[in-house]
PAFINU-734324 format. One line per field, with one value per residue (C-alpha): residue number from 1; x negated, z negated, y; residue in one letter. Coordinates in steps of 0.05 Angstrom, whole numbers, plus 5000, padded with zeros to 4 digits. Layout:
// residues N
k = NUM;...
xx = X;...
zz = Z;...
yy = Y;...
r = A;...
This chain:
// residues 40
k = 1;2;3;4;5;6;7;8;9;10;11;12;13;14;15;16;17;18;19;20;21;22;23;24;25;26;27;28;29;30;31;32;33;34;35;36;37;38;39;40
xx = 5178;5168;5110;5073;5123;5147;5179;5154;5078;5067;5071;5013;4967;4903;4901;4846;4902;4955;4917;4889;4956;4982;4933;4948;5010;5005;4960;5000;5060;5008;4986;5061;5081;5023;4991;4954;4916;4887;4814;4783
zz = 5466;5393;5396;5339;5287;5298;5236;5254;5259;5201;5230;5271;5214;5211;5154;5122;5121;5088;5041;5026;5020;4983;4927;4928;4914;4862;4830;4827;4797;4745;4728;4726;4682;4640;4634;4567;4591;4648;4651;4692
yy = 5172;5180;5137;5180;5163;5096;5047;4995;5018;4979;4913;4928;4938;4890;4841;4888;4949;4910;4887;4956;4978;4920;4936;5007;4996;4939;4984;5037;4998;4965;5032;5055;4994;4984;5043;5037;4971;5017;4993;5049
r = X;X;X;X;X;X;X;X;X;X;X;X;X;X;X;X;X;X;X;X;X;X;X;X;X;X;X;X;X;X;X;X;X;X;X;X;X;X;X;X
């Protein structure tokens, strides 16, 4: 029913998408954590 908004749409990500995400993420808590060694 809700098929447009479902929890557990993540598991159906391709490798490539997690691992898109994953490094999102890990940047963003890098960035978070150590932002003065921010080499961009």
């Amino acid at each position: 029913r809700h098929a447009f908004f479902d929890p557990a749409a993540h598991l159906s990500l391709s490798d490539v998408e997690k691992n898109q995400c994953e490094k999102y993420v890990k940047n963003l808590i890098y960035d978070d954590v150590y932002p003065q060694k921010r080499s961009t």
